[in-house]
C-alpha positions as CSV (number, residue, x, y, z in Angstrom):
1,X,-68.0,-204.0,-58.8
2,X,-65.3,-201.3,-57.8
3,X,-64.4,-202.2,-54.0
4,X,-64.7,-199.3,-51.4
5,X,-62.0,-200.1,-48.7
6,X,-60.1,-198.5,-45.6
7,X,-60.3,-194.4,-45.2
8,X,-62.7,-194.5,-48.5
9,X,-65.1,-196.3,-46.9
10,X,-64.9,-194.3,-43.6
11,X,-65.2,-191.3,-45.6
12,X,-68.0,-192.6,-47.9
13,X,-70.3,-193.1,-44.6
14,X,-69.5,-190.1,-43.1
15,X,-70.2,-187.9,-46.1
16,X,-73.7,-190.1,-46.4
17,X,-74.5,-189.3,-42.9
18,X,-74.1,-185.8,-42.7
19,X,-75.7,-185.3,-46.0
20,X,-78.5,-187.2,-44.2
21,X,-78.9,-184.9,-41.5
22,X,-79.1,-181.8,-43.4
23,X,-83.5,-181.1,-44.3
24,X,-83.7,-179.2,-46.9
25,X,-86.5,-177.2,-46.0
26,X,-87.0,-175.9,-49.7
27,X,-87.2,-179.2,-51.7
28,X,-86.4,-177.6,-55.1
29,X,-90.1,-178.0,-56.3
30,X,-93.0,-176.6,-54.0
31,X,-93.6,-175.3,-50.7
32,X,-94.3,-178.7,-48.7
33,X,-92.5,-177.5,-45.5
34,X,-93.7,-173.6,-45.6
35,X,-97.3,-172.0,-45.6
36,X,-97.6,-168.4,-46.9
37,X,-99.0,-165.3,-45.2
38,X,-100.2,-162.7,-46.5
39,X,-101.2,-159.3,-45.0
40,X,-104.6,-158.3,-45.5
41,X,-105.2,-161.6,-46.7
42,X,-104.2,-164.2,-44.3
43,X,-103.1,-167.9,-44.5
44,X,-102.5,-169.5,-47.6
45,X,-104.3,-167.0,-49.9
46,X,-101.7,-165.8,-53.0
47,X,-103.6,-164.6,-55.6
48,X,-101.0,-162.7,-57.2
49,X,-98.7,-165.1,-57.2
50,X,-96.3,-163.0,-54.5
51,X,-94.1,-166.9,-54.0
52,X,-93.8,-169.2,-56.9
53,X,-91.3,-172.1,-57.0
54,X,-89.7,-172.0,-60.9
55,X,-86.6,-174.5,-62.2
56,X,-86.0,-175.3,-58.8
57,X,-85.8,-171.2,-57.2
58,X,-88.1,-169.7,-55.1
59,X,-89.5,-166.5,-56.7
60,X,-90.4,-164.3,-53.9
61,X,-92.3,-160.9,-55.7
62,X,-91.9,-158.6,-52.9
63,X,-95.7,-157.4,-54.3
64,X,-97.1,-157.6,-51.9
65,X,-95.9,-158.2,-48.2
66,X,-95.7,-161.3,-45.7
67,X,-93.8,-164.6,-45.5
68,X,-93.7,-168.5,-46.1
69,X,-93.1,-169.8,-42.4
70,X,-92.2,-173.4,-41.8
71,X,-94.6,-175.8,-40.4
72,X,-92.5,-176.9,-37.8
73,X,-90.6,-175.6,-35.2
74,X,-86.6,-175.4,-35.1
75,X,-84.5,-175.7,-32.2
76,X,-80.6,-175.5,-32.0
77,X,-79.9,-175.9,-36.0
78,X,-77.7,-174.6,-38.7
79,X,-79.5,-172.4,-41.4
80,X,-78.1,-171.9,-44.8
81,X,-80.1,-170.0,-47.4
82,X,-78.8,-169.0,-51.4
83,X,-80.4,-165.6,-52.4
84,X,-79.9,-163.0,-54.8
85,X,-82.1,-160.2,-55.4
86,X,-84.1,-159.7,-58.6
87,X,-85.3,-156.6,-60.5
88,X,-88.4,-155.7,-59.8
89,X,-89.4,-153.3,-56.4
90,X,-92.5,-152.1,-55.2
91,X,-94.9,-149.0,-54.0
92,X,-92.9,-146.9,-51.5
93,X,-90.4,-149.3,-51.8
94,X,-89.8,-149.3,-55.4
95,X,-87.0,-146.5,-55.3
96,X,-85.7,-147.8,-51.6
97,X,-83.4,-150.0,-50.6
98,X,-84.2,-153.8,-51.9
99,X,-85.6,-154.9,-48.5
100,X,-86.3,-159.0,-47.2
101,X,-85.3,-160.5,-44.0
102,X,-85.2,-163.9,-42.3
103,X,-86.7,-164.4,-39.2
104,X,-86.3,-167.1,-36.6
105,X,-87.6,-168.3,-33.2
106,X,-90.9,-167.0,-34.6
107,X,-93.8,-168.0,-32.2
108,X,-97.2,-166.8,-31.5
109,X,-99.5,-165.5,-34.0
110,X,-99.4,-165.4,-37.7
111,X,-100.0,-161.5,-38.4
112,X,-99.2,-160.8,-34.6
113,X,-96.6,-158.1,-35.5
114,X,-98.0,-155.2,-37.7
115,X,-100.8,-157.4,-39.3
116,X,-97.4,-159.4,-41.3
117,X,-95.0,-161.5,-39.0
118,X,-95.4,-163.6,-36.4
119,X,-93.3,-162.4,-33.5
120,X,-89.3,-163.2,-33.6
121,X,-85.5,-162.4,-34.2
122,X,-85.0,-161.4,-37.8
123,X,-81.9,-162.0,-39.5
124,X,-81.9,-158.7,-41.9
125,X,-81.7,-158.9,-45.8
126,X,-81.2,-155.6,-46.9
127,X,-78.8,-154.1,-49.0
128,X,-75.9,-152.6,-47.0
129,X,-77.6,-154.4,-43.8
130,X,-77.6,-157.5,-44.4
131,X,-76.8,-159.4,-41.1
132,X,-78.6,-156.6,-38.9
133,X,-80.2,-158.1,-36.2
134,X,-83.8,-156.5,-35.4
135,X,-86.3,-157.7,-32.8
136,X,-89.3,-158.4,-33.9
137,X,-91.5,-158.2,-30.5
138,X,-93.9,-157.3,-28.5
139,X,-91.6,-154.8,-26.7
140,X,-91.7,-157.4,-23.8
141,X,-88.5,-159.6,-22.2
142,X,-90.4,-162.2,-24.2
143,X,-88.6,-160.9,-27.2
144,X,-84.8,-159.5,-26.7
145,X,-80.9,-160.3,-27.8
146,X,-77.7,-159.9,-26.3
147,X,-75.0,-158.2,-28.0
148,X,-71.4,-156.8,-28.1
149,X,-71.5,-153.7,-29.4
150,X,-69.2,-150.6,-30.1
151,X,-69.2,-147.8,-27.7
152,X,-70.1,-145.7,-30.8
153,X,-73.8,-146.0,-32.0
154,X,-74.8,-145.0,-35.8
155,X,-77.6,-142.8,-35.7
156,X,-78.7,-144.3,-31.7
157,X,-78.7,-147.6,-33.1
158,X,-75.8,-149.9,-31.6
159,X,-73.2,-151.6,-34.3
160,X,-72.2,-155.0,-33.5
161,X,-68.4,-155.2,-32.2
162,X,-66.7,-159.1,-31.4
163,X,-65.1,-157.7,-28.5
164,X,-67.6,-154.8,-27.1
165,X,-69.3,-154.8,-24.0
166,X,-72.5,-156.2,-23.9
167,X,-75.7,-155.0,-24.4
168,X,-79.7,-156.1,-24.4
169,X,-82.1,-155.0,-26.7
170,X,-86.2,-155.8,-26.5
171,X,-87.0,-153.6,-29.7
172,X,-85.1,-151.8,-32.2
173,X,-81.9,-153.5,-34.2
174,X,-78.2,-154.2,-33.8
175,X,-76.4,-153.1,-37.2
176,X,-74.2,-155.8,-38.8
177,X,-69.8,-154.6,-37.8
178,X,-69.5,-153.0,-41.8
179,X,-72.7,-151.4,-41.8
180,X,-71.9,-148.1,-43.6
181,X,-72.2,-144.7,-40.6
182,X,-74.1,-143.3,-44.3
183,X,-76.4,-145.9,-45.3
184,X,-79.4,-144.2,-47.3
185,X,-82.8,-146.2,-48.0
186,X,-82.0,-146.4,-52.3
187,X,-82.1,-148.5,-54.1
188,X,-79.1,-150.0,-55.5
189,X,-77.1,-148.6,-52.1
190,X,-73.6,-150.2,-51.5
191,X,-71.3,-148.9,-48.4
192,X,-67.3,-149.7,-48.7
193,X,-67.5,-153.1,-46.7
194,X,-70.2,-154.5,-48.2
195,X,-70.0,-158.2,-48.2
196,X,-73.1,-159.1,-49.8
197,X,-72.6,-159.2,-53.6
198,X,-74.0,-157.1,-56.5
199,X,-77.4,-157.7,-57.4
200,X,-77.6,-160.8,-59.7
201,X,-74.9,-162.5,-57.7
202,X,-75.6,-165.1,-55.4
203,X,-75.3,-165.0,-51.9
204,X,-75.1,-167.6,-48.5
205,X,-76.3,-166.4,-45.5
206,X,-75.6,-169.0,-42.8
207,X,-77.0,-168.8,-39.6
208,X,-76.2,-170.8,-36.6
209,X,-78.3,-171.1,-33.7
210,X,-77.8,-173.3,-30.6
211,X,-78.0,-172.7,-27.1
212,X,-79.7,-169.3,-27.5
213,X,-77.0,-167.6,-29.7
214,X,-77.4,-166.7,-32.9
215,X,-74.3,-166.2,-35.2
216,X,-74.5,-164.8,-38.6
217,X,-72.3,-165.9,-41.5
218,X,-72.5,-163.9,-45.1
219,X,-70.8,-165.5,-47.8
220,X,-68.3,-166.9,-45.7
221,X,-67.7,-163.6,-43.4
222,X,-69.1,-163.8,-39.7
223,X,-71.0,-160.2,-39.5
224,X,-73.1,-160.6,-36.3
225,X,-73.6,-162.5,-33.2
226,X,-76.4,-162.4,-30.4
227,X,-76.4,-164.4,-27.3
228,X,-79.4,-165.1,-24.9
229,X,-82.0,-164.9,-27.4
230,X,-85.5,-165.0,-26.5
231,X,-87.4,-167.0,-27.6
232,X,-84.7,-169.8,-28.2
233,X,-86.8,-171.3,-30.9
234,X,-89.5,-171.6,-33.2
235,X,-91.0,-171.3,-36.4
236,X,-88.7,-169.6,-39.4
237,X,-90.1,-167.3,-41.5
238,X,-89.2,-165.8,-44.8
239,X,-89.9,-162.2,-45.8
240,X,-91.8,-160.5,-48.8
241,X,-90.9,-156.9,-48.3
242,X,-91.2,-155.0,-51.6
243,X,-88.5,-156.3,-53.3
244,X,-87.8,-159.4,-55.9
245,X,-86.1,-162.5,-54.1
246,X,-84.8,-165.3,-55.6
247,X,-83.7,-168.3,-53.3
248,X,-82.4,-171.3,-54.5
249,X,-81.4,-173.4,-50.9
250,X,-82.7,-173.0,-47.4
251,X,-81.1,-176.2,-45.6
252,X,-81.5,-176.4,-42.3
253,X,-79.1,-179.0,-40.1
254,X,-80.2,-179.7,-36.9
255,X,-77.0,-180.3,-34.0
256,X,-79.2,-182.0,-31.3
């Protein structure tokens, strides 16, 4: 038997115990940590087969529209999720932009926003907007985000900015920093600073939140950041939208 020593021991029981704090939400085989929601059809009723797990990915059909959403509630975690878009699009959506989201500090209702979502904070999967931050409320203070934004808006909605002033939003979205001023709902749509890669690529989207921030992270670029979100936690929720989603992680790592 090889002998593990010194540093190499040190380092074998770290790497052990932060590969042990890391729940992998998405187990590779079934949804054992999600339930699925379905508008018009309610809680766990999928006839058509809109999320299927497959050689270890999660096929979300975009057919019809709603979520899987967590059985638990999350707290002050870090949030990593492998996607890449499939093929296939939808009814109005089929010629439109391939459209998903992830949506934290969901609370309330299943179904409570437009008949679909539970109220929240969604994390925007969309192509060319992927990062945008959009509140998913009731239009109350229950449900807002703090910002720093440019001075300049894009089309009245405010453009995330590191060093902006601040600003507080209760409906509506903050666009991602290299969200394209001429972003058009088609499908296919790229702008020049895209960071998201080409469809059939895959793609990390890491999202920290703790202490009632929320930073952003695309494959490896940090492309939006909210501070004093409310709620501060909650369920998480992953969108069907009218587009094909394929996800291969979603690993959450709590840090308290």
């Amino acid at each position: 038997m090889r002998q593990i020593t010194g540093l190499a021991l040190v380092l074998t029981i770290a790497a052990s115990s932060h590969a042990a704090d890391i729940i992998p939400l998405f187990n590779g085989k079934d949804f054992s940590n999600f339930y699925k929601f379905i508008k018009d059809r309610g809680r766990d009723s999928d006839p058509k087969g809109v999320f299927t797990v497959k050689d270890g990915v999660i096929r979300i059909s975009g057919e019809e529209w709603g979520c899987i959403t967590t059985n638990d509630e999350y707290e002050d975690y870090e949030l990593t999720v492998e996607y890449t878009w499939g093929t296939k699009t939808w009814g109005d959506r089929e010629k439109a932009t391939r459209d998903s989201g992830v949506l934290v500090h969901s609370i309330g209702e299943d179904g409570a926003y437009s008949g679909i979502w539970m109220n929240s904070i969604e994390v925007q999967i969309i192509e060319g907007g992927t990062g945008d931050f959009i509140v998913v409320g009731d239009g109350s203070e229950n449900f807002a985000i703090t910002c720093p934004v440019s001075a300049e808006k894009q089309k009245d909605t405010y453009v995330y900015k590191p060093d902006g002033e601040k600003v507080t939003v209760k409906s509506g979205r903050i666009n991602w920093w290299g969200r394209s001023p001429d972003w058009a709902d088609v499908i296919g749509f790229r702008g020049a600073k895209d960071i998201e890669k080409p469809g059939g690529e895959w793609n990390t989207l890491h999202v920290v939140v703790k202490d009632g921030g929320i930073k952003t992270t695309l494959n490896g670029v940090v492309v939006n950041e909210a501070f004093d979100a409310k709620p501060s936690k909650g369920r998480i929720q992953i969108q069907s939208e009218g587009a094909e989603l394929m996800v291969r992680k979603v690993d959450l790592k709590p840090l308290k």
